[in-house]
C-alpha positions in Angstrom: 199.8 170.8 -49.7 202.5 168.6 -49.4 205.5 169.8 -47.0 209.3 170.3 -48.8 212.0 168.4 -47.3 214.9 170.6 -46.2 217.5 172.2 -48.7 220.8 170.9 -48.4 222.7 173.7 -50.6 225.6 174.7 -50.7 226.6 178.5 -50.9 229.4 180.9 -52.0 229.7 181.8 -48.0 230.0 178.7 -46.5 233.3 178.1 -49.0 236.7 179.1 -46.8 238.9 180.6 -49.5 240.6 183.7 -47.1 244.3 182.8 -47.0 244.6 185.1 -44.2 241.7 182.7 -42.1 243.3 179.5 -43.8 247.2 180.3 -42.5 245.3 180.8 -39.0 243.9 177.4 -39.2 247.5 176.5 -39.3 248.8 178.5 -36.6 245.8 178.6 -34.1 243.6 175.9 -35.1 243.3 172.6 -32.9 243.7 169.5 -35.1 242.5 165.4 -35.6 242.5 162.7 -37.3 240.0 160.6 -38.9 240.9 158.6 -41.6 241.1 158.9 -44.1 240.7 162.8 -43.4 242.9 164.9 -41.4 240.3 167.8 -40.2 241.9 171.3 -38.6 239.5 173.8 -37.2 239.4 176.7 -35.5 236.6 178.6 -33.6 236.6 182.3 -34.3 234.5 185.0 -35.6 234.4 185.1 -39.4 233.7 187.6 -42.1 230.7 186.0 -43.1 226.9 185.4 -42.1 227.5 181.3 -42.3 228.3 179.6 -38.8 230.9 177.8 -40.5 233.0 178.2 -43.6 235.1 175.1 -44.8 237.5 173.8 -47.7 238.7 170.8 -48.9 242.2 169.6 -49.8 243.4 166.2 -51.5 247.5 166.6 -51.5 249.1 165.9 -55.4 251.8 163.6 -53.2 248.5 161.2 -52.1 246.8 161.3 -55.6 248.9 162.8 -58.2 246.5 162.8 -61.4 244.2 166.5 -61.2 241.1 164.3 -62.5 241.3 162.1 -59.5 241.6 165.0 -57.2 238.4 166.8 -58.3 236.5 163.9 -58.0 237.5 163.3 -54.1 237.3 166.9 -53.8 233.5 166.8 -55.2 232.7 163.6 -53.1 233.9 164.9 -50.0 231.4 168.8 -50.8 228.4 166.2 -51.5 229.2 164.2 -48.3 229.3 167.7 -46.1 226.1 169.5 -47.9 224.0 166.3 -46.9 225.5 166.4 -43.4 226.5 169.9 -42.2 222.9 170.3 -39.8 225.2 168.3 -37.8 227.2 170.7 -36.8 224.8 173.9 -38.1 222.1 172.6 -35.7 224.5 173.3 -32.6 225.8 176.6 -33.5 223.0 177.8 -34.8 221.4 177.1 -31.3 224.4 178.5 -29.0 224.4 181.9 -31.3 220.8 182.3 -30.3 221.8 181.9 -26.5 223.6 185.6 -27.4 227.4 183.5 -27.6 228.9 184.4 -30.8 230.6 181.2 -32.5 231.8 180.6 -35.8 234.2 177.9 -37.2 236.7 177.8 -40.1 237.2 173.9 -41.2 239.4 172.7 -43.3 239.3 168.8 -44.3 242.6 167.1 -45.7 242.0 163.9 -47.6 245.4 161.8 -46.3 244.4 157.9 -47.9 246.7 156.9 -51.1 243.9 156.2 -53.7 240.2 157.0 -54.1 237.6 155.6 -51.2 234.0 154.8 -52.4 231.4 157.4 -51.4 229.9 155.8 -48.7 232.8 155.8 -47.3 233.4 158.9 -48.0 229.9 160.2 -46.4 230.3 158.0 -42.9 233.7 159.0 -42.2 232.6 162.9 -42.6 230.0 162.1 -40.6 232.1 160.9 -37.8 234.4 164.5 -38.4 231.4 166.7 -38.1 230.1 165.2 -34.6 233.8 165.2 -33.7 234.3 168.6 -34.4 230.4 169.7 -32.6 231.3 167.8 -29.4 234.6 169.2 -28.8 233.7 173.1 -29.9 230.1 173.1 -28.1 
């Protein structure tokens, strides 16, 4: 029998919509940037069973037309199912040592007109181990 690869989904509970969570990233959250993404996070406990909840936001001052938006919006999601055991992996471990940690990430797409994927996908990449390093 032949061994399934991992599942890289992407669930309801690992989406941060709570404007009360997302006005704390704001206020309490700790902040970089990594272009073309500006990425705000903040470690707290969350109301939800997923070590991390995130969003994604693509400004209509950067890329005014809606159509353009989605699809940054949509590359960036695909970019972050594929990698998120980057930063899972860690938290995942340090909950099992009996500390509590959850993070609420928000990414802000900052660059003037549409990247290509790959971009796209190393750039995250470089966020996530940012953000793993500096909250483990």
């Amino acid at each position: 029998m032949q061994e399934s690869s991992p599942r890289y989904t992407l669930k309801k509970y690992e989406r941060l919509k709570s404007q009360k969570i997302i006005e704390g990233l704001f206020k309490e959250g700790k902040s970089v940037v990594i272009f073309p993404f500006r990425i705000v996070w903040l470690q707290r406990p969350l109301p939800t069973r997923s070590p991390v909840q995130f969003t994604v936001t693509v400004p209509v001052r950067a890329i005014p037309k809606a159509a353009h938006r989605n699809r940054i919006k949509r590359q960036v999601r695909e970019a972050y199912r594929q990698q998120k055991a980057l930063l899972y992996q860690p938290l995942i471990a340090r909950n099992n040592n009996g500390q509590e940690c959850q993070i609420a990430v928000m990414f802000i797409y900052l660059a003037k007109k549409e990247l290509p994927s790959s971009l796209i996908f190393t750039k995250l990449t470089q966020c996530l181990k940012h953000i793993s390093k500096s909250c483990i």
